[in-house]
C-alpha positions as CSV (number, residue, x, y, z in Angstrom):
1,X,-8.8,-3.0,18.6
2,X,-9.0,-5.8,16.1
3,X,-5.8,-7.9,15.7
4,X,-3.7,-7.6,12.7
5,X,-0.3,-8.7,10.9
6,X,2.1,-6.7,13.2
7,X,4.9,-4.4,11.8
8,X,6.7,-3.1,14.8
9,X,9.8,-1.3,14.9
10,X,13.0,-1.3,16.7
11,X,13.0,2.0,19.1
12,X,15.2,4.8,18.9
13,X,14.4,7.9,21.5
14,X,15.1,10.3,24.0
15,X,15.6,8.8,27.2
16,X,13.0,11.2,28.8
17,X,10.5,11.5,26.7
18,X,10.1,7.3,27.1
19,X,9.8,7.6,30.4
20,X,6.9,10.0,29.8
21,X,5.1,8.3,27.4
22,X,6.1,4.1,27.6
23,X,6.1,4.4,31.6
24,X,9.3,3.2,31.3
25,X,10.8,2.2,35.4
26,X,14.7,2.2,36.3
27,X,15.2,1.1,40.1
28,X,18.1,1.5,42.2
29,X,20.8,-1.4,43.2
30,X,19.0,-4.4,45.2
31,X,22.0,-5.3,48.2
32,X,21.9,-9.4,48.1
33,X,22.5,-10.5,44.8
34,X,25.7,-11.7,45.1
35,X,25.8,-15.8,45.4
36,X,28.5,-15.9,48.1
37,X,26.6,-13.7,50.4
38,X,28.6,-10.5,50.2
39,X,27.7,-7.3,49.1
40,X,30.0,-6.1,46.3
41,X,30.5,-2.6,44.6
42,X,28.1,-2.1,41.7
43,X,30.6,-1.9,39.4
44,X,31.3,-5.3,40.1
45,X,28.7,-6.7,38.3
46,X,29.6,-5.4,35.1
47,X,32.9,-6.3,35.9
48,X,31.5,-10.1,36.4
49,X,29.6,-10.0,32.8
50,X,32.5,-8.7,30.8
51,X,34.5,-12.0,32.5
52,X,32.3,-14.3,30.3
53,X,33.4,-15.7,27.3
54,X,31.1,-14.2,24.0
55,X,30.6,-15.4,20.4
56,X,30.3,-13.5,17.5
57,X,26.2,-13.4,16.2
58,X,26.6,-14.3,12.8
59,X,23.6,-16.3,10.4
60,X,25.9,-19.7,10.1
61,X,24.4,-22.9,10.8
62,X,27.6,-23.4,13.5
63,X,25.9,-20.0,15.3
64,X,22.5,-21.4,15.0
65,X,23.3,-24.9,16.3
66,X,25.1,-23.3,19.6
67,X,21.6,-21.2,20.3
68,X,19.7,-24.9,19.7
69,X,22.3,-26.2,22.1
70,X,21.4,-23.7,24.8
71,X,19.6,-26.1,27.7
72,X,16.1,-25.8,28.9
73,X,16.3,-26.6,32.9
74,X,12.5,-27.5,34.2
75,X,11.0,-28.7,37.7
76,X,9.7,-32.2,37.5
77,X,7.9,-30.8,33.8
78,X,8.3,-32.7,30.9
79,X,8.4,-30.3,27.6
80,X,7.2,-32.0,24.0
81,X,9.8,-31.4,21.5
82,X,7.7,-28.6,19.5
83,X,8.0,-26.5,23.0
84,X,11.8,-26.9,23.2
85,X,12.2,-26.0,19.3
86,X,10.0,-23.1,19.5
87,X,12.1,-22.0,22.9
88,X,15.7,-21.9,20.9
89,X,13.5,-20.6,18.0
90,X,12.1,-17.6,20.1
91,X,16.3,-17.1,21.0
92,X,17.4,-16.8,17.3
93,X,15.1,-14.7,16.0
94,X,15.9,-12.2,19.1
95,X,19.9,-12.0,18.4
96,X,18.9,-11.9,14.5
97,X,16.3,-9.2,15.2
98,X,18.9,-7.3,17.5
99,X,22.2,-7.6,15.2
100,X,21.5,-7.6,11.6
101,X,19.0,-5.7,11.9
102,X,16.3,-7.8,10.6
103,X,12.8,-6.1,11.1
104,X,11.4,-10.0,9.8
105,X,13.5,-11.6,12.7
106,X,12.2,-8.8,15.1
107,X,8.4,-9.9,13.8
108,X,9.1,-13.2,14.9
109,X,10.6,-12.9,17.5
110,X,8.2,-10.5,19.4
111,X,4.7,-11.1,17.6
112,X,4.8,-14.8,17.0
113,X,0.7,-14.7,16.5
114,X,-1.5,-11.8,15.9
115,X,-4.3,-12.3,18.5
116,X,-4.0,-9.3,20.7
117,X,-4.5,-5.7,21.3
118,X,-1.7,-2.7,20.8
119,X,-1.0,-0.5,23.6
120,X,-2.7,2.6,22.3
121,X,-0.5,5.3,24.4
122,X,2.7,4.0,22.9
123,X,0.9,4.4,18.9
124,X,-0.1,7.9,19.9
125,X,3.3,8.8,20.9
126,X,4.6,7.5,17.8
127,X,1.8,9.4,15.7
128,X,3.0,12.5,17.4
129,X,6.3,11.8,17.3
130,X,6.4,11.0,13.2
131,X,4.5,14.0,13.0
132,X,6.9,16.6,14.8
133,X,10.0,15.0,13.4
134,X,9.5,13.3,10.3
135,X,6.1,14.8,9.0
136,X,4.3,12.0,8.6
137,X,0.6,12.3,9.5
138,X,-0.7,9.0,10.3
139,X,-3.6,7.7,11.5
140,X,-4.8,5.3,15.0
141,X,-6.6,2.7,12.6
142,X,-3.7,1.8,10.9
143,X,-0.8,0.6,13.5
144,X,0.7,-1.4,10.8
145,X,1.8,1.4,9.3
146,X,2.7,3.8,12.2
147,X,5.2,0.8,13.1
148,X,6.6,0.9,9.5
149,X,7.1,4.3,9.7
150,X,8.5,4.4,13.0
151,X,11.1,1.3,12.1
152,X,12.5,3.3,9.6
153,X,12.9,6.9,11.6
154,X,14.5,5.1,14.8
155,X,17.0,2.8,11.9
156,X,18.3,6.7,10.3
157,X,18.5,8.2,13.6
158,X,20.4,5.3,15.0
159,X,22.9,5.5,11.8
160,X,23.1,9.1,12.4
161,X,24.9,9.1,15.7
162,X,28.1,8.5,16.2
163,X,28.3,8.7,19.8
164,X,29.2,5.1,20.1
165,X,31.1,5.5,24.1
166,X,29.4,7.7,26.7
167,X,26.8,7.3,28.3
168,X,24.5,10.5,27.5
169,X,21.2,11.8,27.4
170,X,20.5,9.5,24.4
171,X,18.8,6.0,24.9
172,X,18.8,3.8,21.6
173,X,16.4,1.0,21.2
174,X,17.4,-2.1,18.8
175,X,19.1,-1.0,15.4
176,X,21.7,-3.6,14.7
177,X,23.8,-3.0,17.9
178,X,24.2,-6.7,19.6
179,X,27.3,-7.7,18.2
180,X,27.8,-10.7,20.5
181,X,26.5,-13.5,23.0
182,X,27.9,-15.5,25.7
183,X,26.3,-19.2,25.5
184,X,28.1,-19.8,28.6
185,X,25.9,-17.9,31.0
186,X,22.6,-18.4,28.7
187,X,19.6,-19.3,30.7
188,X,16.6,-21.2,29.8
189,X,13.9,-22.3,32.4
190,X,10.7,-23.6,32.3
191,X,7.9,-23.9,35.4
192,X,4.4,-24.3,35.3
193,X,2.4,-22.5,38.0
194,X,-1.4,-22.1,39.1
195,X,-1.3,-18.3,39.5
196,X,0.7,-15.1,37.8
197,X,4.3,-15.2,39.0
198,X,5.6,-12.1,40.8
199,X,6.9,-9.7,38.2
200,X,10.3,-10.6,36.0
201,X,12.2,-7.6,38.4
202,X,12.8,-10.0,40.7
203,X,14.2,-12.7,39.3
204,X,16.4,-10.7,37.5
205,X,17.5,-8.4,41.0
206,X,18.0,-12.0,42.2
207,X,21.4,-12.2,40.4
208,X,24.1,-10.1,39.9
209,X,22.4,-6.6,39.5
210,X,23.1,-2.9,39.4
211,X,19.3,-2.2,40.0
212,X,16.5,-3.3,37.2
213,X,15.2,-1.4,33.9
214,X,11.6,-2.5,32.9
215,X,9.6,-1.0,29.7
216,X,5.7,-1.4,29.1
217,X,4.9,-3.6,26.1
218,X,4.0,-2.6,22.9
219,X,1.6,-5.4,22.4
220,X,-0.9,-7.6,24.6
221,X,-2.0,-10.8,23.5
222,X,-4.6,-13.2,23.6
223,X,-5.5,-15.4,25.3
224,X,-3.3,-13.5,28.2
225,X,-2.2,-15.7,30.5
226,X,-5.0,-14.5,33.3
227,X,-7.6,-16.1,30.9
228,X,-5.5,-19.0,30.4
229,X,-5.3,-19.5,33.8
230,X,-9.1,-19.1,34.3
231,X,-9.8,-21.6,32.0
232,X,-6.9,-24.2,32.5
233,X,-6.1,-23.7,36.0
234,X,-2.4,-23.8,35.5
235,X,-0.3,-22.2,33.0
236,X,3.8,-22.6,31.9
237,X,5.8,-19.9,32.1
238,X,9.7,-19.2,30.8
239,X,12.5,-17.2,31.2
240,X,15.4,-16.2,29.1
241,X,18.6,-14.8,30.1
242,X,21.5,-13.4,27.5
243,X,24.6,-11.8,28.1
244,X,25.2,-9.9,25.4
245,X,28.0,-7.1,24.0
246,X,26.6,-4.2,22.2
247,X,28.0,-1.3,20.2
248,X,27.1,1.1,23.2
249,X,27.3,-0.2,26.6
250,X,29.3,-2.7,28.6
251,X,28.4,-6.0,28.3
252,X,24.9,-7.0,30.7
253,X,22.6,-9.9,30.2
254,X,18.8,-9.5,28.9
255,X,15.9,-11.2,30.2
256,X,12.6,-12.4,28.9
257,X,9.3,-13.9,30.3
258,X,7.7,-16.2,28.3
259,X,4.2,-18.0,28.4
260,X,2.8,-21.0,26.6
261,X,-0.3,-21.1,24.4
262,X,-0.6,-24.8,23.9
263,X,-4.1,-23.9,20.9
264,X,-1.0,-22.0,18.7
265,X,2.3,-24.3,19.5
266,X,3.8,-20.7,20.8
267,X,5.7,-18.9,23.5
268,X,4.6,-15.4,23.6
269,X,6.8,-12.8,25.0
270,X,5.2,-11.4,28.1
271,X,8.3,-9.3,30.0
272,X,11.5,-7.8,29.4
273,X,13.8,-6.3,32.0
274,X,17.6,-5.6,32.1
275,X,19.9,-5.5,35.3
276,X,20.4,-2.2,35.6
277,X,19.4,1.5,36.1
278,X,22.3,4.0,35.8
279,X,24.6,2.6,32.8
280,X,22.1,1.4,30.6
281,X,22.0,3.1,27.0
282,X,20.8,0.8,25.6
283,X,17.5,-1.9,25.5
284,X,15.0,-3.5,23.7
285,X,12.1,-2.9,21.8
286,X,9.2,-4.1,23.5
């Protein structure tokens, strides 16, 4: 499929039918997550998030400075000043994306060039989805505005529900429900490697965990990072944690894989996983 300026939406949809048609993966508890060497309760772990210390996300120049002011930890690898600005930049545009909600900051964030393919399961289920709910008959050849069109069915159905506190059969995706961030635990780390790291599961089960939630991407770029590898022999890789409150689950951090395309001055998002596979009503569009 040929690339093309990217409209994607924020997603909004039945818990089971994602599973059936993003391949969506929740996993149970991993045991030895805990620093100390103990094994605690699964409830501890949200019990350990809800213990940090959050800021409101609000579009100040005092919010922005704090997510510029987030530090970049590396091994031995010096990073040019265009690869830590991009970084922070890559953080903004996520909590602006996820909290306003800002379907620009979302295009940022998660399409910051349009060299790629879309995953072409995930458009049909949207074509067929529109179609059943909304009547919209759309067409393969033009994802731009299948994305449009989903954006703003998943943003009214969101608004529509006022289930804000259990946990039901419901699983929202993105519309303006991060409300607020702890800088304290924020993660930004940077490695370069000579072959595709294991996937982002388990760094996250490597911390505090109540098992892992992982979605298929929406988008694939290019160059992917096996062709960058081919070519280059070693590529750069980072990884983004965020513990953040929403409107409808307790408090759990985010993660995000990253890798470096040095010809664009970009990190492209690659990953996304959350920390957990029973109370999670809540993730990403990805």
């Amino acid at each position: 499929m040929k690339s093309s300026k990217l409209l994607i939406p924020l997603l909004v949809l039945p818990i089971l039918a994602f599973i059936a048609f993003v391949m969506l993966k929740k996993h149970p508890p991993t045991k030895n997550w805990d620093a100390a060497g103990r094994v605690r309760p699964d409830q501890a772990a949200y019990q350990y998030w809800a213990n940090d210390n959050f800021n409101s996300i609000t579009p100040t120049d005092t919010f922005r400075e704090s997510v510029y002011s987030i530090p970049i930890t590396t091994s031995n690898l010096i990073l040019t000043p265009i690869q830590k600005d991009d970084l922070h930049r890559e953080v903004y545009n996520l909590l602006r994306a996820f909290s306003e909600p800002s379907y620009e900051y979302f295009k940022a964030f998660r399409f910051p060039i349009t060299n790629g393919e879309f995953n072409v399961d995930i458009l049909n289920y949207r074509i067929e989805y529109l179609a059943n709910h909304n009547d919209k008959h759309l067409s393969l050849n033009d994802p731009e505005l299948i994305c449009k069109e989903w954006w703003d069915a998943m943003l009214e159905a969101y608004k529509s529900d006022t289930n804000t506190t259990s946990f039901a059969t419901n699983q929202y995706y993105g519309v303006g429900f991060m409300k607020e961030v702890s800088f304290d635990s924020a993660l930004l780390s940077v490695e370069e490697a000579n072959q595709i790291p294991q996937a982002l599961n388990f760094f996250v089960t490597s911390f505090q965990n109540d098992g892992y939630f992982d979605v298929a991407p929406i988008f694939h770029f290019r160059p992917s990072p096996e062709e960058i590898l081919k070519r280059e022999h070693t590529i750069q890789y980072a990884i983004m944690r965020l513990n953040v409150k929403t409107t409808r689950q307790p408090p759990m951090p985010v993660y995000f894989r990253f890798y470096w395309l040095s010809s664009s001055n970009k990190w492209l998002p690659i990953e996304h996983a959350m920390p957990s596979s029973k109370h999670k009503k809540i993730s990403f569009c990805f």
